[in-house]
C-alpha positions in Angstrom: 95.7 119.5 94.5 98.3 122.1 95.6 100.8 123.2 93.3 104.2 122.7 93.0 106.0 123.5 96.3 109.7 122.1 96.4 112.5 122.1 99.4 114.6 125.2 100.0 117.3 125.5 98.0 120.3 122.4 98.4 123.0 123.5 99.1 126.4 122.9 97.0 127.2 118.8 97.3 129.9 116.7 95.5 129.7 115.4 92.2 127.7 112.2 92.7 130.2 109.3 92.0 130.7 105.4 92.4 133.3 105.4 94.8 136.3 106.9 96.8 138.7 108.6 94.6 142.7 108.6 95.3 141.9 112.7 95.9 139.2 112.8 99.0 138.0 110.0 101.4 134.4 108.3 100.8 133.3 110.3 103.6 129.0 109.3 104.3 127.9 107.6 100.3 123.6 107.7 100.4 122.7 105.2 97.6 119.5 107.2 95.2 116.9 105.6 92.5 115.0 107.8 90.9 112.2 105.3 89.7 108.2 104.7 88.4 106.0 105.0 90.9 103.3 102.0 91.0 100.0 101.6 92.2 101.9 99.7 95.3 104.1 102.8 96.5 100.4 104.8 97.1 100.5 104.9 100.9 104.3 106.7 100.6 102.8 108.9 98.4 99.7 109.8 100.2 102.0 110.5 103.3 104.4 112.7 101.3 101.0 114.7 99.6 99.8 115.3 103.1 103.4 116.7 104.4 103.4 119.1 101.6 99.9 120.3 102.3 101.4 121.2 106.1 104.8 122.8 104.3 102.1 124.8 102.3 99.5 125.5 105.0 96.9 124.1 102.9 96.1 121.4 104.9 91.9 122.9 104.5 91.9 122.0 101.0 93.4 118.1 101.1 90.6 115.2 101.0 93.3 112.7 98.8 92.5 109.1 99.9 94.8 106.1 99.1 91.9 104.7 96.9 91.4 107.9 95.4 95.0 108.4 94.7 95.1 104.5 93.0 92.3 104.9 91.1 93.4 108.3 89.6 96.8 107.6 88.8 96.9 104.1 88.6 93.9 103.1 86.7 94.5 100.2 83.9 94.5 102.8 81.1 97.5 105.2 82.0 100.8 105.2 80.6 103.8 106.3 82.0 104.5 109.9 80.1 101.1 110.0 78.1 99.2 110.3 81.3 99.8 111.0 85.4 103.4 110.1 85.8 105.0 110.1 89.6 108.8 109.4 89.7 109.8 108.3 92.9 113.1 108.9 95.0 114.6 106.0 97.1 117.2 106.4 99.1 119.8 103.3 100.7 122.7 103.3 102.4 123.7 100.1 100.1 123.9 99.6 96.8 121.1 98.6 94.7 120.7 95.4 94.0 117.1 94.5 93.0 117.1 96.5 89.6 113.5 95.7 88.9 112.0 98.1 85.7 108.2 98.2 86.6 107.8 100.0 82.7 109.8 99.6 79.9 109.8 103.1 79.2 112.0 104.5 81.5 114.9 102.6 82.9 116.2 103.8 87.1 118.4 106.3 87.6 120.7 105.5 90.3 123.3 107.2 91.5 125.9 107.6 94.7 126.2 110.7 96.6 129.4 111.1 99.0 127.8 113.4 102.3 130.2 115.0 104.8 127.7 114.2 108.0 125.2 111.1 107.4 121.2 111.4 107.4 119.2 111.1 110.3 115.7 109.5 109.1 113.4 110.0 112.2 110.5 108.5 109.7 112.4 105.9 107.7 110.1 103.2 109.5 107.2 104.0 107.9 108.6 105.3 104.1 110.6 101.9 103.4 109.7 100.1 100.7 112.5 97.3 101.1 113.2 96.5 104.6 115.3 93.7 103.4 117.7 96.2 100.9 117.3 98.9 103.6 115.5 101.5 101.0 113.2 103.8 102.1 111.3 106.8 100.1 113.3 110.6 100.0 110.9 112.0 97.4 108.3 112.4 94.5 107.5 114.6 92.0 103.9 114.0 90.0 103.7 115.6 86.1 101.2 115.1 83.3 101.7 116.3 79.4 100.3 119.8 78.5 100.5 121.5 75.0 101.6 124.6 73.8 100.2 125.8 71.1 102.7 128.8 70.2 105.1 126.1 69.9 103.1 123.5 68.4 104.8 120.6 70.5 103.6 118.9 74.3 105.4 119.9 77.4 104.9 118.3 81.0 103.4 120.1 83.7 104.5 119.3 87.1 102.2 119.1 89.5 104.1 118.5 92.9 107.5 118.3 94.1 108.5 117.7 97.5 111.2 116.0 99.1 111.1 114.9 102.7 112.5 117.3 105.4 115.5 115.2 106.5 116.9 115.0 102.9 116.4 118.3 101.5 119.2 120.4 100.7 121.2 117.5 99.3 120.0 118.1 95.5 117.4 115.7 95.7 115.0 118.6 94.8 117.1 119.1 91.5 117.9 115.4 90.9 114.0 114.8 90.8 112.7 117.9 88.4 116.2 117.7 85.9 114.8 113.7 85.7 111.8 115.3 84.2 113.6 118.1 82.0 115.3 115.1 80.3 112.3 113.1 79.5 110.9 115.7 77.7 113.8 116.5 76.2 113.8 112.5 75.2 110.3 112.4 73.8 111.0 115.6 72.0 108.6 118.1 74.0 109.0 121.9 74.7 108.7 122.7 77.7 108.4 121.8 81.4 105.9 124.1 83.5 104.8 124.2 87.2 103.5 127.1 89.6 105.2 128.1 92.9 103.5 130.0 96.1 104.6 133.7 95.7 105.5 133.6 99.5 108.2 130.5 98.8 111.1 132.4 98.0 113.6 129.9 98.9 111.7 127.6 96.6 112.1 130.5 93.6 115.6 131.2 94.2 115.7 127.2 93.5 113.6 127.7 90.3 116.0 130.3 89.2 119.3 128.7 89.7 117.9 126.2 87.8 117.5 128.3 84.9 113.9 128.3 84.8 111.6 131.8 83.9 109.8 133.3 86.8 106.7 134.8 84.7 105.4 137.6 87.1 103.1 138.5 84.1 100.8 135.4 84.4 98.1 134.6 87.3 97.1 131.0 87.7 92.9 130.7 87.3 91.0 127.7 88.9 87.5 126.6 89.2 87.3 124.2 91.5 84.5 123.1 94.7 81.0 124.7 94.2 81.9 126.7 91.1 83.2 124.5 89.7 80.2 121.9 90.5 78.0 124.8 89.7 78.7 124.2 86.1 77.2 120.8 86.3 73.4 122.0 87.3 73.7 124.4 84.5 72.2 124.2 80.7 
């Protein structure tokens, strides 16, 4: 699967909040919920996975299927933070009202964002997930526990972040990964990890205002396809 590859940049936004203050009008509020992914949110994910392979002109190297994608993250087995974990971003342009918690491990972040111009959601149609509420899929980010042996303690690797074209530069991008900075900062963990396309910069300078490490020492390595299925024919 192809790694990491986030939105440009966002550019500065207001301090999310629940409502006008006596200081600035409401302006445009966009409604977020940063949430579990279940096995039933699959097809929104599959479509997102398959924009980022365009974003990332790997498009060659994606074969995901829906029933791949349940069976692999969803299987009867995983738990949420001990196995594949996808946190989902929905967006509404009302409040939420159907606080469902799908795992009692993590409760929903929501929050409301005041936006000077509102969003124009060209796909909205096809990434809504409550046609009733009017809530619709922004975002995801997928991550899995790693280990680090230096430091003796798990981390979480993140796998992919992407965030929908229409809503990027917003601070969705940095809504979703600081989500999974403070879970492992929760559960104790020391580190969160993830690769980024040398040829992304906007996606680096992101990283790094962020606060996170660029290591320009360290090369990712990856068997995968026929060398890796070379290994199976061998002794």
């Amino acid at each position: 699967m192809a790694a990491a590859a986030p939105p440009p940049p966002p550019t500065p936004v207001p301090e999310p909040s629940m409502g006008p203050s006596e200081d600035s009008p409401l302006g445009h509020p966009i409604f977020t919920r940063i949430r579990l992914a279940t096995a039933s949110d699959v097809p929104h994910i599959h479509k997102m996975i398959h924009q980022m392979a365009v974003f990332e002109r790997l498009t060659h190297l994606f074969s995901a299927t829906e029933s791949s994608l349940t069976s692999t993250l969803f299987s009867p087995t995983a738990k949420p933070f001990y196995s594949f974990t996808v946190f989902l971003l929905e967006v509404s342009p009302n409040p939420f009202t159907d606080y469902v918690i799908t795992d009692p491990s993590f409760t929903p972040l929501v929050k409301v964002i005041n936006l000077d111009l509102p969003i124009e959601d060209p796909e909205k149609e096809s990434f809504t997930t409550n046609p009733v509420h009017d809530i619709s899929v922004a975002g995801f980010v997928l991550f899995f526990p790693n280990y680090s042996t230096f430091l003796a303690k798990p981390g979480f690797y993140v796998e992919d972040l992407f965030v929908r074209e229409c809503y990027r530069r917003k601070g969705f991008g940095k809504m979703l990964l600081s989500t999974v900075a403070k879970q492992a900062v929760k559960m104790g963990y020391g580190r969160v990890e993830w690769v980024v396309l040398d040829w992304n910069m906007n996606a680096i300078k992101f990283y790094e205002e962020m606060g996170a490490k660029i290591l320009q020492e360290w090369r990712v390595c990856r068997l995968t396809g026929d060398a890796l299925e070379a290994y199976g024919t061998t002794d």
